[in-house]
C-alpha positions as CSV (number, residue, x, y, z in Angstrom):
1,X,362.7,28.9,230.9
2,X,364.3,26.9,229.0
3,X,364.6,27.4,225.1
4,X,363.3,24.6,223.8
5,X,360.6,24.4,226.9
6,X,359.9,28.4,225.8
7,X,359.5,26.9,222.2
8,X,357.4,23.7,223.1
9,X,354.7,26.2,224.8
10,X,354.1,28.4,222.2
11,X,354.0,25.2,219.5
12,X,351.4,23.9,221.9
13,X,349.3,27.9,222.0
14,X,349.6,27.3,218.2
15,X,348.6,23.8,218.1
16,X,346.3,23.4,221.3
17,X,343.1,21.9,218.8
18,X,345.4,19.8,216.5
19,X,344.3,16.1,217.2
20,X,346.7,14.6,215.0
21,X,351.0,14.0,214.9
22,X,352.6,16.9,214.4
23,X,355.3,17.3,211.2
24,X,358.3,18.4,212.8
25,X,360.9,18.6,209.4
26,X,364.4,19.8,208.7
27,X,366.7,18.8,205.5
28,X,370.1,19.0,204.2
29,X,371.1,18.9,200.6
30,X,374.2,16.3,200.4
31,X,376.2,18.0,198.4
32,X,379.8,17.2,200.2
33,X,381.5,16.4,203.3
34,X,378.5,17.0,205.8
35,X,380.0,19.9,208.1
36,X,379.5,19.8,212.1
37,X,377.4,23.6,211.7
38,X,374.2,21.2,209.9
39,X,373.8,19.4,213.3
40,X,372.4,22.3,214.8
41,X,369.5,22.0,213.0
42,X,369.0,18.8,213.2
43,X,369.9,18.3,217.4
44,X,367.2,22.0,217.5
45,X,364.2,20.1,215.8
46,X,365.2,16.3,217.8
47,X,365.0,18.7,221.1
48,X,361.7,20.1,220.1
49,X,359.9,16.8,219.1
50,X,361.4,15.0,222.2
51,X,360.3,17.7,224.5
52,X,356.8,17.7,223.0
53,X,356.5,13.6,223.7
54,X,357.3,14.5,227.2
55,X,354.0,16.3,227.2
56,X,352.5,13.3,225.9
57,X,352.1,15.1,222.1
58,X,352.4,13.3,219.6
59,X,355.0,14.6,217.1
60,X,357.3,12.7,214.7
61,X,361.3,14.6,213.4
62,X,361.4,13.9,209.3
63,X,364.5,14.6,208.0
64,X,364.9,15.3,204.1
65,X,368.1,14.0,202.3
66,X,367.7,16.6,199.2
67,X,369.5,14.4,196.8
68,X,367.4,16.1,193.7
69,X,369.3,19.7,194.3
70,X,371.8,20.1,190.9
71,X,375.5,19.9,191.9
72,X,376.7,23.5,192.0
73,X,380.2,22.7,193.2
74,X,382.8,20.4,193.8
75,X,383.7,19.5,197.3
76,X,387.4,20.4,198.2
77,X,388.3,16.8,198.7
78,X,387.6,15.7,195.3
79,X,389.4,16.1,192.1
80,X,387.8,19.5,189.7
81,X,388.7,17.5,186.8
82,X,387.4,14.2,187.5
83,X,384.1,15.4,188.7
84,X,383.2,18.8,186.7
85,X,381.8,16.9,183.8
86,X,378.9,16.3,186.8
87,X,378.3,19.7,187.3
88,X,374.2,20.8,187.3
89,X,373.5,16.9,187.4
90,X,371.2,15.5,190.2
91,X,372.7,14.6,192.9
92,X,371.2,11.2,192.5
93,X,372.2,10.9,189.7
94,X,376.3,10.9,190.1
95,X,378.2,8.4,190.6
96,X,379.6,7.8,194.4
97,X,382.9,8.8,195.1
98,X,383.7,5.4,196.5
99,X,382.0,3.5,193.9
100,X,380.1,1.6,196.7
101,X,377.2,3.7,197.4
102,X,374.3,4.3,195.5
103,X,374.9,7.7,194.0
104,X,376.8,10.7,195.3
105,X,374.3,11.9,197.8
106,X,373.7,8.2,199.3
107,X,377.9,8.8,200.2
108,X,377.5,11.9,202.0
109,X,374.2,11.3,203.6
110,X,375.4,7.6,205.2
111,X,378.0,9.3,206.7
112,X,376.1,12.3,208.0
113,X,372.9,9.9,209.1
114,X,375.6,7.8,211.6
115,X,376.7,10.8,213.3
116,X,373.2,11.7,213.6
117,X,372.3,8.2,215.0
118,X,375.9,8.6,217.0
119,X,374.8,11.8,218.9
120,X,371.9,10.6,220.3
121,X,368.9,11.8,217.8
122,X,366.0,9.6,215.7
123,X,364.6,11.2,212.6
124,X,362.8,9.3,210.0
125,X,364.6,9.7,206.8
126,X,363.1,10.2,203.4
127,X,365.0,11.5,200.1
128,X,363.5,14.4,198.2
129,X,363.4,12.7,194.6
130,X,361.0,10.3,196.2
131,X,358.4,12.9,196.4
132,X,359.3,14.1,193.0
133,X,359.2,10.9,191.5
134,X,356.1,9.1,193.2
135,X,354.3,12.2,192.1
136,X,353.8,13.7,195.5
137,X,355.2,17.1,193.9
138,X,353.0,17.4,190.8
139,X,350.2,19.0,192.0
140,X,352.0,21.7,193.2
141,X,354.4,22.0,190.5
142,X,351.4,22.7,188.7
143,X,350.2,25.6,191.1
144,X,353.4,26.6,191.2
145,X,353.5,27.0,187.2
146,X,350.2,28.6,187.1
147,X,350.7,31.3,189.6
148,X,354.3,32.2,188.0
149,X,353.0,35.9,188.0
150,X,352.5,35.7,191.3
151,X,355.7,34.1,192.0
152,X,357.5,36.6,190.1
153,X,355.9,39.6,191.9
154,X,356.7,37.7,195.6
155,X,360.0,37.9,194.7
156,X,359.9,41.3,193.4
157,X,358.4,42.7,196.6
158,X,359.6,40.7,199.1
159,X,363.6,40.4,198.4
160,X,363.6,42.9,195.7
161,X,364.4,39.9,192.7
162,X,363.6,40.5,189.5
163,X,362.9,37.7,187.4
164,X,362.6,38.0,183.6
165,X,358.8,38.2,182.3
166,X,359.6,34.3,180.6
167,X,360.9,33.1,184.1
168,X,359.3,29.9,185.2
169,X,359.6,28.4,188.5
170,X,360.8,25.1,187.5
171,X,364.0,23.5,186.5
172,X,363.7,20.9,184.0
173,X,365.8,17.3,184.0
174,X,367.4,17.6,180.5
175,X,366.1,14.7,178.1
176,X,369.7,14.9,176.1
177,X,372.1,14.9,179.1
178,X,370.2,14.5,181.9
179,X,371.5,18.1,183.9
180,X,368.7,20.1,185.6
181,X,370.9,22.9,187.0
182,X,371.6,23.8,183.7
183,X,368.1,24.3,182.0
184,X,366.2,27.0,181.9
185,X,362.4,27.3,181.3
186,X,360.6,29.7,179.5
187,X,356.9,28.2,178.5
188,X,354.2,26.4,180.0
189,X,351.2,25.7,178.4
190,X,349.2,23.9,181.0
191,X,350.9,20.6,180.0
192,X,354.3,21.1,179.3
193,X,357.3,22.8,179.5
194,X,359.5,24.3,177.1
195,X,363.3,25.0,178.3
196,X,366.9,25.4,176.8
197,X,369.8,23.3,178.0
198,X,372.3,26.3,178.6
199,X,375.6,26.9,180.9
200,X,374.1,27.0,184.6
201,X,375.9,27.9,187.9
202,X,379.9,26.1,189.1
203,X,380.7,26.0,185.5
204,X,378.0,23.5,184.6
205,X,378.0,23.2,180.9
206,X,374.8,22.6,179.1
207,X,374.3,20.7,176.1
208,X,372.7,23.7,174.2
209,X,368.9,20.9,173.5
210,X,365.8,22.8,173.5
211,X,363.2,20.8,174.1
212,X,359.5,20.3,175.7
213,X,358.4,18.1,178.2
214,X,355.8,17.3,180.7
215,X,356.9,18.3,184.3
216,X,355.6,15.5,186.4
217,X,356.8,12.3,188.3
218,X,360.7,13.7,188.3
219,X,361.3,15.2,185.0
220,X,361.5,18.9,186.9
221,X,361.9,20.0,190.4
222,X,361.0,23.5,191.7
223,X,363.5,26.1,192.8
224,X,364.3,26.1,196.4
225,X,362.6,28.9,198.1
226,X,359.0,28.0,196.0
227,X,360.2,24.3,196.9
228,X,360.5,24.8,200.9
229,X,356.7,26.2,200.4
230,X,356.1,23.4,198.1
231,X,357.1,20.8,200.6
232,X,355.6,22.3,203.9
233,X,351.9,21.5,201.9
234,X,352.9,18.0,200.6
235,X,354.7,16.5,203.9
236,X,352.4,19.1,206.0
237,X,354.8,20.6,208.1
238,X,353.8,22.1,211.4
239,X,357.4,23.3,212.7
240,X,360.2,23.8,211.1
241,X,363.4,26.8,212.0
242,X,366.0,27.6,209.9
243,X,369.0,29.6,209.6
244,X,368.6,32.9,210.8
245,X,369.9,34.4,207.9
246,X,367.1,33.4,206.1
247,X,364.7,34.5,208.9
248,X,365.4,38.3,208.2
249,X,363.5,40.4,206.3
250,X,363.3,40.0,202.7
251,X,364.7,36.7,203.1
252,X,364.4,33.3,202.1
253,X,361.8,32.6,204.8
254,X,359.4,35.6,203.8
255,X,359.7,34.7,200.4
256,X,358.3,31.3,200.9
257,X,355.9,32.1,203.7
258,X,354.2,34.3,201.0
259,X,354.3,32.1,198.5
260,X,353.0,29.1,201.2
261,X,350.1,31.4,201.6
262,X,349.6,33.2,198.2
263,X,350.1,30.0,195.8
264,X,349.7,27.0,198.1
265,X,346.8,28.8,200.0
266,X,349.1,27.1,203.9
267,X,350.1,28.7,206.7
268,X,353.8,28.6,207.4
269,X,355.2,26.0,209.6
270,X,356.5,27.2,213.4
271,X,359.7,28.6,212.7
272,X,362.7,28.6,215.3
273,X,365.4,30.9,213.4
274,X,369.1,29.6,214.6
275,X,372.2,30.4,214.3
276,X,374.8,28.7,212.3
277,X,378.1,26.9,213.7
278,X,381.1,28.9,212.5
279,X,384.4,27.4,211.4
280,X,387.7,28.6,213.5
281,X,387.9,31.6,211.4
282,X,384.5,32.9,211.9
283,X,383.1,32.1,209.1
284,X,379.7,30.4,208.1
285,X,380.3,26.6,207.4
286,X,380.3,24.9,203.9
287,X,379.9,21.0,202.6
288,X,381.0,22.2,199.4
289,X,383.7,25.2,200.3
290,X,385.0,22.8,202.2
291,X,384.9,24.7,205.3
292,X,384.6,23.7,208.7
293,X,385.4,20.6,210.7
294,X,383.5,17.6,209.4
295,X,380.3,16.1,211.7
296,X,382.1,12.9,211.4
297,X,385.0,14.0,212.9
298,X,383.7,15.7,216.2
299,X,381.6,12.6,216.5
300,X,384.4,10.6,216.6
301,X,386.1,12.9,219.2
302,X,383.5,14.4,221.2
303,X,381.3,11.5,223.4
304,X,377.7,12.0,222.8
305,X,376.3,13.7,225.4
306,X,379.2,16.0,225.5
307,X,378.2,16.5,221.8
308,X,374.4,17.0,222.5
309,X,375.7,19.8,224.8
310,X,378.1,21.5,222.4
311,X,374.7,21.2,220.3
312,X,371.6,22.0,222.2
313,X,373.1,24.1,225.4
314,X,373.0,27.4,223.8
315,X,370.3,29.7,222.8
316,X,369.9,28.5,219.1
317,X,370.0,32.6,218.1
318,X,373.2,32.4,220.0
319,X,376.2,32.3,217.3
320,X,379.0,30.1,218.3
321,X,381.5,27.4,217.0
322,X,382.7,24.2,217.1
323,X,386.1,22.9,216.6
324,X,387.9,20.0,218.5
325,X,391.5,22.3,218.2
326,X,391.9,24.2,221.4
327,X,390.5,23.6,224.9
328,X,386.5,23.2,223.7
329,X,386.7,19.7,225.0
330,X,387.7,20.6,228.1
331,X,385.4,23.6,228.6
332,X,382.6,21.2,227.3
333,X,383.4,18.6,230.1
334,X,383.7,21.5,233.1
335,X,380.1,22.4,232.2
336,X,378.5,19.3,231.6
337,X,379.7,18.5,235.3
338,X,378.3,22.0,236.1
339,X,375.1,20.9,235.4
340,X,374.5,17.2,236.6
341,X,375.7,19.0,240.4
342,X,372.7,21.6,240.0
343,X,370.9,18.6,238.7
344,X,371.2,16.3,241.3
345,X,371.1,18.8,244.4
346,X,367.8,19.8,243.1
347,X,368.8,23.3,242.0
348,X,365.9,23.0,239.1
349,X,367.1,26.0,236.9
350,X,367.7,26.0,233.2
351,X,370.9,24.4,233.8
352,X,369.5,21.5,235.6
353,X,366.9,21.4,232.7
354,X,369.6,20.7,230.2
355,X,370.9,18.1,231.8
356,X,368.4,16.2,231.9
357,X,367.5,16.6,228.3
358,X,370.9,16.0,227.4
359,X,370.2,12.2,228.4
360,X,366.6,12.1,227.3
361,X,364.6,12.7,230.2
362,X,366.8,10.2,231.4
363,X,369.6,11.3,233.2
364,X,372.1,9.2,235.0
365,X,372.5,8.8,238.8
366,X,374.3,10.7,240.9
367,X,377.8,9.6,240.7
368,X,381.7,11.1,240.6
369,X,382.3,13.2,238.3
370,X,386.3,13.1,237.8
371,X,387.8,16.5,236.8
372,X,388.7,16.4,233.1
373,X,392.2,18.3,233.6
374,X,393.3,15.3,236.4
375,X,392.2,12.9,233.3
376,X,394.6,14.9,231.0
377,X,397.4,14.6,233.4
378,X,396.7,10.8,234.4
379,X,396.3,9.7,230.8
380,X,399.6,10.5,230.1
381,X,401.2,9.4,233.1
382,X,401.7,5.4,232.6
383,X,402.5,3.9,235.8
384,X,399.5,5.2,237.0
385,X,396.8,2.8,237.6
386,X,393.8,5.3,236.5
387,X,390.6,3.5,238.3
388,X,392.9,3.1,241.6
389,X,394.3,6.5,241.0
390,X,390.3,8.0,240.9
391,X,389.3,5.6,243.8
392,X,391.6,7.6,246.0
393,X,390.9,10.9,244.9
394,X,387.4,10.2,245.6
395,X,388.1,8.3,249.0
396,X,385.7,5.1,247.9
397,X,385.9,2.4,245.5
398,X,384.0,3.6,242.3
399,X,380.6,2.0,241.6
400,X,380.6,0.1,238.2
401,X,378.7,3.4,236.5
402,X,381.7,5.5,237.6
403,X,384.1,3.2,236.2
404,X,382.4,2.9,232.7
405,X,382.5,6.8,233.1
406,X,385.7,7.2,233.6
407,X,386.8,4.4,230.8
408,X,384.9,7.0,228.2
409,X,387.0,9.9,229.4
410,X,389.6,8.5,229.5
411,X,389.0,7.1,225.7
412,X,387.9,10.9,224.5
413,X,390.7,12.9,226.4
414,X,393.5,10.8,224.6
415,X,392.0,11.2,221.4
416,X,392.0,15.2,222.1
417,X,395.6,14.5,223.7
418,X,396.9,13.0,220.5
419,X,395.2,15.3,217.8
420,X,394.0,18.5,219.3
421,X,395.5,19.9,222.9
422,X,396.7,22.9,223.2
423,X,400.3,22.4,224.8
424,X,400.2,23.5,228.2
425,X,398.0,19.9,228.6
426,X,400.8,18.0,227.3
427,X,402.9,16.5,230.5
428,X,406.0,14.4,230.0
429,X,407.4,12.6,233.1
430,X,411.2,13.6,232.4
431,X,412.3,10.0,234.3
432,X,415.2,9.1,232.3
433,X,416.8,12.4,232.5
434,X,417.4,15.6,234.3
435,X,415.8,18.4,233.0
436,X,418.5,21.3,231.8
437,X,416.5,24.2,234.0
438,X,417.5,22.6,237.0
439,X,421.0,23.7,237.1
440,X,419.3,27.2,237.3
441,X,417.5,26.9,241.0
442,X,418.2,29.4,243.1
443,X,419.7,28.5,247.1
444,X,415.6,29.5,248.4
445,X,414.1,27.1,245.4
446,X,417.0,24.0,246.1
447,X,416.5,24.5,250.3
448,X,412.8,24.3,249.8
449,X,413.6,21.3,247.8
450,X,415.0,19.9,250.3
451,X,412.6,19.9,253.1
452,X,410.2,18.2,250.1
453,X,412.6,15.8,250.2
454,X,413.0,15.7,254.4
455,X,408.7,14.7,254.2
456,X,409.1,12.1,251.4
457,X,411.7,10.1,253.7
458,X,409.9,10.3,256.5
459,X,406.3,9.1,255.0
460,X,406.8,5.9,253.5
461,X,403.0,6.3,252.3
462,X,401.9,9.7,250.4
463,X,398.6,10.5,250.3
464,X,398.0,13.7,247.7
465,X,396.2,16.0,249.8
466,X,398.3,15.8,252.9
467,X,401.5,16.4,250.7
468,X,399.6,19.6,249.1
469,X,399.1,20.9,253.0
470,X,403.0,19.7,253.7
471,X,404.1,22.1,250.3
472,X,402.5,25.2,251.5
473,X,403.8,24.7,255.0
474,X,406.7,24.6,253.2
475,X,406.2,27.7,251.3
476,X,405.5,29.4,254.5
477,X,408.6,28.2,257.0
478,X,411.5,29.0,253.6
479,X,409.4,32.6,252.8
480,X,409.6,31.2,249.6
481,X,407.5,32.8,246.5
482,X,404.7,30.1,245.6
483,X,405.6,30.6,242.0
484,X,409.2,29.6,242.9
485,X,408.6,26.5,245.4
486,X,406.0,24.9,242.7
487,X,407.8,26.0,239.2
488,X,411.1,24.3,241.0
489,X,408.8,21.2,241.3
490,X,407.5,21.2,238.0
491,X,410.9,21.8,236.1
492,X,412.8,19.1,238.0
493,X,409.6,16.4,237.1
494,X,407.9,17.6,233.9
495,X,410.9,19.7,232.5
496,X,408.4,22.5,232.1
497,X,407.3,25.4,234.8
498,X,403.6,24.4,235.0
499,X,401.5,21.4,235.7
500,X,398.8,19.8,237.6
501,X,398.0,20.4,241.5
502,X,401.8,19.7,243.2
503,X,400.7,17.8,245.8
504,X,398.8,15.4,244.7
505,X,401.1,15.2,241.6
506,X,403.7,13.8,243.5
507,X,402.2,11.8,245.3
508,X,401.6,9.6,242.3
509,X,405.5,8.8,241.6
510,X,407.7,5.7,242.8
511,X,408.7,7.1,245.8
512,X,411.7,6.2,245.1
513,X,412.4,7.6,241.7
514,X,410.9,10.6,243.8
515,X,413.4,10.5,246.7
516,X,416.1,10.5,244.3
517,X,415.1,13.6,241.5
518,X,414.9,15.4,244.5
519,X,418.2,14.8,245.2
520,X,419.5,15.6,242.1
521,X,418.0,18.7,242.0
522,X,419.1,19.9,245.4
């Protein structure tokens, strides 16, 4: 079965006498350059809730831009000494590096929310200092303050943290300079909080105030695993994964599971632990290391449903990456074509499955799929008419689907060609001169050559697959290594010993320009 069908049927065991929408939530604090690895969660948690509308329940995706989270670090592509005077500040609350959006997390998230929109998935959006500020969070920043015992001992037992005997669970918005990452609290007395503006984590400097203030309507948030509790009771989550490294034991998850049930008096949400996307090095992703390829720029290069399936076609405890370097686009391309076949022969296996929730229930007709590596080769190749060149190969004239098809492929695989192919894709068409491994053809490679050139004059019209029979006739009659007959062939067109499928290759060429490189090289 398929994993998200596997998911959907035990959300619906777990659910079955729920009568209402359920919650399905996932965040991301925008604290940089939004990384490809955070789509994972989001594309998971889109899959689940469309899934579950296909069994007519009714679920709704809400996806939190945590904009309240201190800044702990400067992204790599900004300036340490412009911005570290922000440092332990709300995120709302800094300035936007392009000084057109509202604040510094309204820059990232825009950015992130189109390549969300871009890939094909619907959340409703909300930010997280809306439900600190409209007083959604006060209640249980209250419980939260009055169980800090508890708290504390959750923390003890569960991931083995010991907090001081003062520790609060609450970070307070600095009345003097207006830092929350930076403040620490150490009394509550049922209506206030007492804290100390001190040095917090990145280098943020405090501003040394003690002070006292009531905690309510934004003037404190909680810390992150009593605030992933927090928020499953306030925006009543009913499913909601996470990274797996927070799934395992003693981790972020079991802390606030117990503290969901111990303080809150909830059950945890559903949880679907998942792998993260790693960077080329195999390492985690990070918007504010600055690691890993940016969401915005696989968007751009990766068409959406090729995307969706770079997203959503692996097992989400399966670790993998993403990065356009390198022949992922390709590989990505070869699969997806995998699976409409299966789909549309009726195969109905878990490949056929994906496909058709790649496209949303929706999938496109049957239609040509034309080979991503011929793409690569015809791309570069500019007296080639493309949609005549793909007619051919398919031996009809392609339907108006097949042509908008092949336009996007087109598009994507010259974007890849320009930016991110691995050599061995790159073709040249040497036409203006002769390429300098031609003088080194042996007598078998240049008589070979020659009965090429013997076919070519004597079919005024070449048709691709017949000249592909014609070469290994040729190979056969000379005794010719195949290595030998098709590197000759390569080096005397491309300049290089490889290339795309000979026959058909050359049958793309003026024949004239082809009748007469042949000569040469004989």
């Amino acid at each position: 079965m398929f994993w998200a069908d596997r998911h959907k049927e035990e959300i619906k065991k777990r659910f079955l006498s729920n009568d209402g929408t359920l919650v399905i939530r996932d965040e991301k604090t925008a604290s940089g350059r939004v990384h490809i690895g955070s789509m994972r969660g989001v594309a998971i948690h889109g899959t689940i809730r469309d899934v579950l509308h296909e069994d007519g329940i009714k679920a709704k995706f809400l996806y939190e831009i945590n904009n309240f989270d201190p800044m702990d670090g400067i992204p790599a592509e900004l300036d340490e000494d412009e911005w570290r005077e922000h440092l332990g500040k709300p995120l709302k609350d800094i300035p936007s590096p392009d000084g057109k959006a509202k604040n510094f997390a309204e820059y990232y998230a825009s950015e992130f929310k189109d390549v969300i929109a871009e890939s094909g998935f619907t959340p409703e959006y909300y930010n997280a200092s809306e439900l600190y500020l409209e007083g959604k969070m006060n209640d249980v920043i209250r419980e939260a303050l009055d169980s800090a015992d508890t708290i504390r001992d959750i923390y003890k037992k569960v991931s083995r943290s010991e907090k001081k005997s003062d520790w609060l669970p609450v970070s307070v918005v600095c009345e003097e300079c207006g830092k929350i990452g930076t403040t620490q609290a150490h009394a509550w007395d049922g209506e206030k909080v007492s804290y100390s503006c001190l040095d917090g984590p990145g280098g943020a400097v405090g501003c040394k105030n003690e002070g006292s203030v009531e905690p309510w309507d934004g003037r404190a948030k909680l810390p992150w695993k009593v605030e992933w509790a927090a928020k499953w009771k306030v925006v009543g989550v009913d499913v909601e994964g996470g990274g797996k490294d927070h799934s395992t034991k003693g981790g972020a998850r079991e802390v606030a599971s117990n503290i969901a049930k111990k303080v809150f008096n909830i059950e945890s949400p559903y949880d679907i632990p998942y792998e993260f996307f790693l960077d080329k090095n195999g390492k985690k992703m990070s918007s504010s290391g600055g690691r890993g390829v940016s969401s915005r720029e696989i968007a751009s290069n990766f068409p959406p449903a090729i995307l969706r399936l770079a997203l959503i076609g692996k097992e989400p405890t399966v670790q993998t990456s993403i990065d356009p370097q390198g022949e992922l686009l390709p590989l990505l391309y070869d699969w997806h074509d995998k699976i409409a076949k299966k789909y549309w022969d009726g195969v109905g296996d878990d490949d056929a499955r994906l496909f058709e929730i790649l496209y949303h229930s929706k999938p496109p007709k049957e239609m040509y799929h034309p080979r991503f590596q011929t793409i690569a080769f015809v791309a570069q190749m500019e007296h080639v008419d493309t949609e005549k060149q793909f007619a051919e190969l398919k031996e009809s004239v392609l339907t108006k689907e097949e042509v908008t098809e092949l336009n996007e492929r087109v598009e994507f695989t010259k974007l890849w060609l320009d930016n991110y192919a691995p050599e061995k894709y790159r073709f040249v068409l040497a036409k203006d001169t002769i390429p300098e491994g031609v003088k080194g053809f042996s007598d078998s490679q240049k008589k070979a050559l020659a009965r090429v050139l013997q076919f070519v004059e004597e079919n005024k019209s070449l048709d691709g697959a017949k000249f592909h029979e014609e070469l290994h006739r040729i190979k056969e009659a000379e005794g010719i290594a195949p290595k030998d007959l098709f590197t000759a062939l390569y080096v005397a067109f491309l300049g290089r010993d490889s290339g795309p499928q000979a026959g058909w290759f050359l049958s793309t060429l003026d024949r004239d320009f082809l009748i007469s490189r042949l000569k040469e090289s004989i």
